[in-house]
C-alpha positions in Angstrom: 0.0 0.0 0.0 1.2 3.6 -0.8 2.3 5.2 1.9 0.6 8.6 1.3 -2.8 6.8 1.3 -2.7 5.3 4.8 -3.6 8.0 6.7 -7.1 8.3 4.7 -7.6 4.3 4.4 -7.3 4.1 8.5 -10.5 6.6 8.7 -12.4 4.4 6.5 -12.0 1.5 9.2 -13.7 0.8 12.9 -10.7 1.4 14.9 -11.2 4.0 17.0 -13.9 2.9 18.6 -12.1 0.7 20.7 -9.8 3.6 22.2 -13.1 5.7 23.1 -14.5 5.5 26.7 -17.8 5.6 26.3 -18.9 6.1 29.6 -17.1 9.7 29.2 -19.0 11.1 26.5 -21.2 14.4 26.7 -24.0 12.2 26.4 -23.0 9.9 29.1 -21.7 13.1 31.4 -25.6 14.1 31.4 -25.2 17.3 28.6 -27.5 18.8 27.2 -27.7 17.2 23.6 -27.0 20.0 20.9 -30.4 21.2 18.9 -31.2 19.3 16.0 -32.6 22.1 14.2 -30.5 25.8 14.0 -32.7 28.0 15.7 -34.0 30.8 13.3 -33.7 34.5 13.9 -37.2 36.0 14.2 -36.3 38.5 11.7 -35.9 36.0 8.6 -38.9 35.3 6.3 -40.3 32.1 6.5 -42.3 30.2 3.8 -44.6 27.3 4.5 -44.5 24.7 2.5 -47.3 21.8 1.2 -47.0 18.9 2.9 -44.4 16.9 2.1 -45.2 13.2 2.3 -48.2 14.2 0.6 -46.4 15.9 -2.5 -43.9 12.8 -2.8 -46.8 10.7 -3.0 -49.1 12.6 -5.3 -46.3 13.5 -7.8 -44.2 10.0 -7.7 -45.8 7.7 -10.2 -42.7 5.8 -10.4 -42.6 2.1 -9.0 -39.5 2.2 -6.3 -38.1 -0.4 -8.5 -37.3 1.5 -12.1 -36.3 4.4 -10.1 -33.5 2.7 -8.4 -32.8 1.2 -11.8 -33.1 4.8 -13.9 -30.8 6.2 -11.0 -27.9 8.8 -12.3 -26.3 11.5 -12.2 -27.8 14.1 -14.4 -26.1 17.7 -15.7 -27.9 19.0 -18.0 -31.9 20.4 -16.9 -34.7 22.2 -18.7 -35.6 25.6 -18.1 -38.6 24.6 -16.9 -39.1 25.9 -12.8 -39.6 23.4 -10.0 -42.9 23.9 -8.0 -43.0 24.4 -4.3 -45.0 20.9 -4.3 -41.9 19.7 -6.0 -39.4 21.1 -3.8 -41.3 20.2 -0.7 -41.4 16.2 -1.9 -37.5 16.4 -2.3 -37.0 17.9 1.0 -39.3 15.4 2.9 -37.8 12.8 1.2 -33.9 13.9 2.1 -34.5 15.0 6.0 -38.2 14.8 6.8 -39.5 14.1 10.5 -41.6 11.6 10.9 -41.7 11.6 14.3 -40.1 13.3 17.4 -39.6 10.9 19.7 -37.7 12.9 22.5 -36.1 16.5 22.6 -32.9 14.6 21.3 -34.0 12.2 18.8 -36.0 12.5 16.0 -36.9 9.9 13.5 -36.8 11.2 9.7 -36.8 9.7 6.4 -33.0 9.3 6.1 -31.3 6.9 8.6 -28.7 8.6 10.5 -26.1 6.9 13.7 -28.3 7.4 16.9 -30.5 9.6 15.0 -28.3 12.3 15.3 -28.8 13.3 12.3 -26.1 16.5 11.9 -26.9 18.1 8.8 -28.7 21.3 7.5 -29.9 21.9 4.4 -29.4 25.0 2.6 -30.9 25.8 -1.0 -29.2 28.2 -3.7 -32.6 28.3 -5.6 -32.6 29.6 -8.7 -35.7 29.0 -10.7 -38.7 27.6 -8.0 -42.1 28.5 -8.5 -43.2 31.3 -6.0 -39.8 32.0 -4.4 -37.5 34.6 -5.2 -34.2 33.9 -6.3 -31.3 33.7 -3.8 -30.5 31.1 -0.3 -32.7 29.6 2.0 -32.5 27.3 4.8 -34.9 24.2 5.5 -36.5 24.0 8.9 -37.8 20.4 9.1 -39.1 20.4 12.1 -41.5 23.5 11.5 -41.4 21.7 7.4 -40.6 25.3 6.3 -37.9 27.5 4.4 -36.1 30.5 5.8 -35.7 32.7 3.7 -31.9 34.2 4.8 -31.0 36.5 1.2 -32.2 37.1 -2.2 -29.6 37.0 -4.5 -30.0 36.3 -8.5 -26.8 35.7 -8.7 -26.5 32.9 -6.6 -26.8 30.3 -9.1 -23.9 31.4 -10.9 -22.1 31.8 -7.2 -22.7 28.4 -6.3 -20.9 27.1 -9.5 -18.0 29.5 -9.0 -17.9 27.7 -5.5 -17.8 24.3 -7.3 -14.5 25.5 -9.4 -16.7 26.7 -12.1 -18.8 24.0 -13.1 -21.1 26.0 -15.1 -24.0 23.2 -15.3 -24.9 23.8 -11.4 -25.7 27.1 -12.6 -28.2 26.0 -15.2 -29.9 24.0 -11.7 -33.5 25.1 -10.5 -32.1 24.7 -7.0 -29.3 23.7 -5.7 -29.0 21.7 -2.3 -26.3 22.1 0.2 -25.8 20.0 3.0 -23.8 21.2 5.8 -22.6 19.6 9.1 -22.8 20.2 12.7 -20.3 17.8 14.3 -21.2 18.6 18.0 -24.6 17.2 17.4 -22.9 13.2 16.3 -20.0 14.1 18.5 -22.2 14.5 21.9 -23.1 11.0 21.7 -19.7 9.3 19.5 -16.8 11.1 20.6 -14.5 10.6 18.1 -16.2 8.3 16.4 -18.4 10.9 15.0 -17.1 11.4 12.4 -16.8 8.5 9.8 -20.7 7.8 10.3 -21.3 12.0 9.4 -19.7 10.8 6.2 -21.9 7.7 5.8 -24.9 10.0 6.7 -23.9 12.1 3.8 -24.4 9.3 1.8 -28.0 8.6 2.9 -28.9 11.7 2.5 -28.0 12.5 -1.5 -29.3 8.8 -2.1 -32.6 9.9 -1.1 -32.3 12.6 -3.4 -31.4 10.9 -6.5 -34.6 8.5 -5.9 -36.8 11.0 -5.4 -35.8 13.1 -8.2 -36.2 10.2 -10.4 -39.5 9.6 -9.5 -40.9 13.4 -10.0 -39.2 13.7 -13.5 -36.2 15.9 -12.4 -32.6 14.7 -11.8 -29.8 15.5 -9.7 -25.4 15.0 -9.6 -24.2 14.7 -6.5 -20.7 16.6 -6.0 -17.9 16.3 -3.7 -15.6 18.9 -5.4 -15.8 21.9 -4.2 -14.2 24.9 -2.6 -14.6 24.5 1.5 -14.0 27.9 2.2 -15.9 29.1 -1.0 -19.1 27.2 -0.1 -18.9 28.1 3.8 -18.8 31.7 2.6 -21.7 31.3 0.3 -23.8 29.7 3.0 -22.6 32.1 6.1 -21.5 29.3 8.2 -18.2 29.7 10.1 -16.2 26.4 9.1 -15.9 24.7 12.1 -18.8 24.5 14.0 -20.6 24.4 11.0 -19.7 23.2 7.1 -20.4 21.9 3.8 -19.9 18.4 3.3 -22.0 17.6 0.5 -24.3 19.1 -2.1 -26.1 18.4 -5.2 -27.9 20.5 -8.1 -31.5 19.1 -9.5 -33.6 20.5 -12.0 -35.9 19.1 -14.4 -34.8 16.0 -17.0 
Protein backbone atom coordinates (compact mmCIF):
# COMPACT_ATOMS: atom_id res chain seq x y z
CA UNK A 1 0.00 0.00 0.00
CA UNK A 2 1.16 3.56 -0.82
CA UNK A 3 2.31 5.17 1.93
CA UNK A 4 0.64 8.61 1.28
CA UNK A 5 -2.81 6.75 1.34
CA UNK A 6 -2.65 5.29 4.82
CA UNK A 7 -3.65 8.04 6.68
CA UNK A 8 -7.14 8.31 4.69
CA UNK A 9 -7.64 4.32 4.42
CA UNK A 10 -7.26 4.14 8.49
CA UNK A 11 -10.55 6.57 8.69
CA UNK A 12 -12.44 4.37 6.51
CA UNK A 13 -12.00 1.49 9.16
CA UNK A 14 -13.68 0.81 12.91
CA UNK A 15 -10.65 1.39 14.93
CA UNK A 16 -11.21 3.96 17.05
CA UNK A 17 -13.88 2.87 18.59
CA UNK A 18 -12.06 0.68 20.66
CA UNK A 19 -9.84 3.57 22.21
CA UNK A 20 -13.11 5.68 23.08
CA UNK A 21 -14.45 5.50 26.66
CA UNK A 22 -17.84 5.64 26.34
CA UNK A 23 -18.87 6.10 29.59
CA UNK A 24 -17.07 9.67 29.24
CA UNK A 25 -19.05 11.10 26.54
CA UNK A 26 -21.22 14.39 26.71
CA UNK A 27 -23.95 12.20 26.40
CA UNK A 28 -23.04 9.88 29.06
CA UNK A 29 -21.74 13.09 31.37
CA UNK A 30 -25.61 14.14 31.37
CA UNK A 31 -25.15 17.28 28.65
CA UNK A 32 -27.51 18.82 27.25
CA UNK A 33 -27.75 17.17 23.59
CA UNK A 34 -27.02 20.01 20.90
CA UNK A 35 -30.42 21.23 18.90
CA UNK A 36 -31.23 19.33 16.03
CA UNK A 37 -32.55 22.08 14.24
CA UNK A 38 -30.45 25.85 13.99
CA UNK A 39 -32.74 28.04 15.68
CA UNK A 40 -34.00 30.79 13.31
CA UNK A 41 -33.68 34.53 13.88
CA UNK A 42 -37.18 36.05 14.22
CA UNK A 43 -36.34 38.50 11.74
CA UNK A 44 -35.89 36.04 8.56
CA UNK A 45 -38.90 35.33 6.33
CA UNK A 46 -40.28 32.11 6.48
CA UNK A 47 -42.27 30.15 3.83
CA UNK A 48 -44.59 27.31 4.49
CA UNK A 49 -44.53 24.69 2.51
CA UNK A 50 -47.31 21.84 1.18
CA UNK A 51 -47.03 18.95 2.89
CA UNK A 52 -44.42 16.86 2.07
CA UNK A 53 -45.17 13.18 2.28
CA UNK A 54 -48.25 14.18 0.61
CA UNK A 55 -46.42 15.90 -2.52
CA UNK A 56 -43.87 12.79 -2.83
CA UNK A 57 -46.79 10.67 -2.97
CA UNK A 58 -49.07 12.58 -5.30
CA UNK A 59 -46.26 13.50 -7.84
CA UNK A 60 -44.16 9.99 -7.69
CA UNK A 61 -45.83 7.72 -10.19
CA UNK A 62 -42.68 5.77 -10.38
CA UNK A 63 -42.55 2.09 -9.02
CA UNK A 64 -39.50 2.17 -6.26
CA UNK A 65 -38.10 -0.37 -8.49
CA UNK A 66 -37.34 1.54 -12.07
CA UNK A 67 -36.34 4.38 -10.09
CA UNK A 68 -33.48 2.74 -8.42
CA UNK A 69 -32.83 1.20 -11.84
CA UNK A 70 -33.06 4.76 -13.87
CA UNK A 71 -30.81 6.21 -11.01
CA UNK A 72 -27.87 8.75 -12.25
CA UNK A 73 -26.26 11.52 -12.25
CA UNK A 74 -27.84 14.08 -14.38
CA UNK A 75 -26.07 17.69 -15.71
CA UNK A 76 -27.92 18.99 -17.97
CA UNK A 77 -31.89 20.40 -16.94
CA UNK A 78 -34.70 22.15 -18.67
CA UNK A 79 -35.55 25.59 -18.06
CA UNK A 80 -38.61 24.59 -16.91
CA UNK A 81 -39.07 25.88 -12.82
CA UNK A 82 -39.61 23.38 -9.99
CA UNK A 83 -42.93 23.91 -7.95
CA UNK A 84 -43.01 24.37 -4.26
CA UNK A 85 -45.02 20.90 -4.28
CA UNK A 86 -41.88 19.67 -6.01
CA UNK A 87 -39.43 21.07 -3.76
CA UNK A 88 -41.32 20.24 -0.74
CA UNK A 89 -41.44 16.21 -1.87
CA UNK A 90 -37.47 16.38 -2.28
CA UNK A 91 -37.01 17.89 1.00
CA UNK A 92 -39.31 15.35 2.92
CA UNK A 93 -37.75 12.81 1.22
CA UNK A 94 -33.90 13.90 2.09
CA UNK A 95 -34.52 14.97 5.98
CA UNK A 96 -38.22 14.83 6.78
CA UNK A 97 -39.49 14.12 10.48
CA UNK A 98 -41.62 11.55 10.88
CA UNK A 99 -41.68 11.57 14.26
CA UNK A 100 -40.13 13.30 17.35
CA UNK A 101 -39.65 10.92 19.67
CA UNK A 102 -37.67 12.93 22.52
CA UNK A 103 -36.06 16.54 22.59
CA UNK A 104 -32.87 14.59 21.30
CA UNK A 105 -33.98 12.23 18.84
CA UNK A 106 -35.95 12.53 16.03
CA UNK A 107 -36.90 9.87 13.49
CA UNK A 108 -36.81 11.15 9.68
CA UNK A 109 -36.76 9.68 6.37
CA UNK A 110 -33.03 9.34 6.12
CA UNK A 111 -31.34 6.86 8.59
CA UNK A 112 -28.74 8.59 10.53
CA UNK A 113 -26.07 6.87 13.74
CA UNK A 114 -28.34 7.45 16.85
CA UNK A 115 -30.47 9.55 15.03
CA UNK A 116 -28.33 12.34 15.30
CA UNK A 117 -28.80 13.34 12.31
CA UNK A 118 -26.10 16.53 11.89
CA UNK A 119 -26.86 18.10 8.82
CA UNK A 120 -28.68 21.26 7.53
CA UNK A 121 -29.88 21.89 4.43
CA UNK A 122 -29.44 25.01 2.55
CA UNK A 123 -30.94 25.80 -1.00
CA UNK A 124 -29.16 28.15 -3.73
CA UNK A 125 -32.56 28.35 -5.60
CA UNK A 126 -32.58 29.60 -8.73
CA UNK A 127 -35.71 28.97 -10.75
CA UNK A 128 -38.68 27.62 -7.96
CA UNK A 129 -42.07 28.52 -8.47
CA UNK A 130 -43.18 31.33 -6.03
CA UNK A 131 -39.76 31.96 -4.42
CA UNK A 132 -37.54 34.56 -5.16
CA UNK A 133 -34.16 33.85 -6.29
CA UNK A 134 -31.25 33.66 -3.78
CA UNK A 135 -30.49 31.12 -0.25
CA UNK A 136 -32.74 29.65 2.03
CA UNK A 137 -32.49 27.26 4.84
CA UNK A 138 -34.88 24.16 5.52
CA UNK A 139 -36.50 23.99 8.90
CA UNK A 140 -37.80 20.40 9.13
CA UNK A 141 -39.07 20.43 12.08
CA UNK A 142 -41.49 23.46 11.49
CA UNK A 143 -41.38 21.65 7.44
CA UNK A 144 -40.64 25.26 6.30
CA UNK A 145 -37.93 27.51 4.37
CA UNK A 146 -36.11 30.52 5.81
CA UNK A 147 -35.72 32.67 3.75
CA UNK A 148 -31.87 34.19 4.75
CA UNK A 149 -30.96 36.47 1.17
CA UNK A 150 -32.17 37.08 -2.17
CA UNK A 151 -29.61 36.99 -4.53
CA UNK A 152 -29.96 36.34 -8.45
CA UNK A 153 -26.85 35.69 -8.71
CA UNK A 154 -26.55 32.90 -6.55
CA UNK A 155 -26.78 30.25 -9.10
CA UNK A 156 -23.93 31.38 -10.86
CA UNK A 157 -22.09 31.83 -7.25
CA UNK A 158 -22.70 28.42 -6.30
CA UNK A 159 -20.95 27.09 -9.46
CA UNK A 160 -17.96 29.46 -9.02
CA UNK A 161 -17.91 27.65 -5.45
CA UNK A 162 -17.76 24.34 -7.27
CA UNK A 163 -14.48 25.47 -9.44
CA UNK A 164 -16.66 26.72 -12.11
CA UNK A 165 -18.76 23.98 -13.10
CA UNK A 166 -21.14 26.04 -15.14
CA UNK A 167 -24.02 23.17 -15.35
CA UNK A 168 -24.90 23.81 -11.44
CA UNK A 169 -25.75 27.07 -12.61
CA UNK A 170 -28.16 25.97 -15.15
CA UNK A 171 -29.87 23.98 -11.72
CA UNK A 172 -33.46 25.09 -10.50
CA UNK A 173 -32.11 24.69 -6.96
CA UNK A 174 -29.30 23.69 -5.72
CA UNK A 175 -29.02 21.73 -2.32
CA UNK A 176 -26.35 22.13 0.16
CA UNK A 177 -25.82 19.97 3.03
CA UNK A 178 -23.78 21.22 5.82
CA UNK A 179 -22.56 19.62 9.08
CA UNK A 180 -22.82 20.19 12.70
CA UNK A 181 -20.33 17.81 14.33
CA UNK A 182 -21.22 18.56 17.97
CA UNK A 183 -24.56 17.22 17.40
CA UNK A 184 -22.94 13.20 16.30
CA UNK A 185 -19.95 14.10 18.45
CA UNK A 186 -22.20 14.48 21.86
CA UNK A 187 -23.05 10.95 21.74
CA UNK A 188 -19.73 9.28 19.53
CA UNK A 189 -16.83 11.05 20.63
CA UNK A 190 -14.46 10.57 18.06
CA UNK A 191 -16.20 8.28 16.43
CA UNK A 192 -18.42 10.85 14.99
CA UNK A 193 -17.05 11.41 12.43
CA UNK A 194 -16.83 8.53 9.82
CA UNK A 195 -20.66 7.81 10.32
CA UNK A 196 -21.27 11.95 9.43
CA UNK A 197 -19.68 10.77 6.16
CA UNK A 198 -21.88 7.74 5.84
CA UNK A 199 -24.94 9.99 6.69
CA UNK A 200 -23.91 12.09 3.77
CA UNK A 201 -24.41 9.35 1.80
CA UNK A 202 -27.96 8.60 2.95
CA UNK A 203 -28.87 11.72 2.51
CA UNK A 204 -28.03 12.47 -1.49
CA UNK A 205 -29.29 8.76 -2.14
CA UNK A 206 -32.58 9.95 -1.09
CA UNK A 207 -32.30 12.60 -3.36
CA UNK A 208 -31.39 10.87 -6.55
CA UNK A 209 -34.61 8.50 -5.91
CA UNK A 210 -36.78 11.04 -5.42
CA UNK A 211 -35.81 13.14 -8.18
CA UNK A 212 -36.15 10.17 -10.38
CA UNK A 213 -39.49 9.64 -9.48
CA UNK A 214 -40.91 13.41 -10.02
CA UNK A 215 -39.16 13.69 -13.47
CA UNK A 216 -36.20 15.85 -12.36
CA UNK A 217 -32.61 14.70 -11.79
CA UNK A 218 -29.82 15.45 -9.69
CA UNK A 219 -25.43 15.01 -9.59
CA UNK A 220 -24.16 14.72 -6.53
CA UNK A 221 -20.73 16.58 -6.01
CA UNK A 222 -17.87 16.32 -3.70
CA UNK A 223 -15.65 18.87 -5.44
CA UNK A 224 -15.78 21.87 -4.25
CA UNK A 225 -14.21 24.91 -2.62
CA UNK A 226 -14.60 24.47 1.54
CA UNK A 227 -14.02 27.94 2.18
CA UNK A 228 -15.88 29.14 -0.98
CA UNK A 229 -19.12 27.23 -0.13
CA UNK A 230 -18.90 28.08 3.84
CA UNK A 231 -18.79 31.73 2.56
CA UNK A 232 -21.67 31.30 0.25
CA UNK A 233 -23.79 29.70 3.03
CA UNK A 234 -22.59 32.14 6.08
CA UNK A 235 -21.48 29.29 8.19
CA UNK A 236 -18.25 29.66 10.11
CA UNK A 237 -16.23 26.44 9.06
CA UNK A 238 -15.87 24.73 12.07
CA UNK A 239 -18.76 24.48 14.01
CA UNK A 240 -20.63 24.42 10.96
CA UNK A 241 -19.72 23.17 7.12
CA UNK A 242 -20.38 21.90 3.79
CA UNK A 243 -19.94 18.41 3.29
CA UNK A 244 -21.96 17.57 0.47
CA UNK A 245 -24.25 19.08 -2.13
CA UNK A 246 -26.07 18.41 -5.18
CA UNK A 247 -27.86 20.53 -8.15
CA UNK A 248 -31.48 19.07 -9.49
CA UNK A 249 -33.64 20.46 -12.02
CA UNK A 250 -35.90 19.14 -14.43
CA UNK A 251 -34.79 15.96 -16.96
Amino acid sequence: MAKKYEENRFFLKDTIRRRIDFSQTAQSRGQNAPRLQKTCPPNIARINLPDGAKALAALAKMPLCEAVARRESLRQYRNTPLNLEDLSALLWATQGVRETVSPDTALRTVPSAGSRHSFETYLAVNRVEGLSAGLYRYLPFDHQLAQLRPDPQIGRKAALACFGQAFIAAAAVTFFWSTIPARMEWRYDLAAHKVIAIDAGHVCQNLYLACEAIGAGCCAIAAYDQAACDDLLDIDGDDEFTIYLAPVGKK
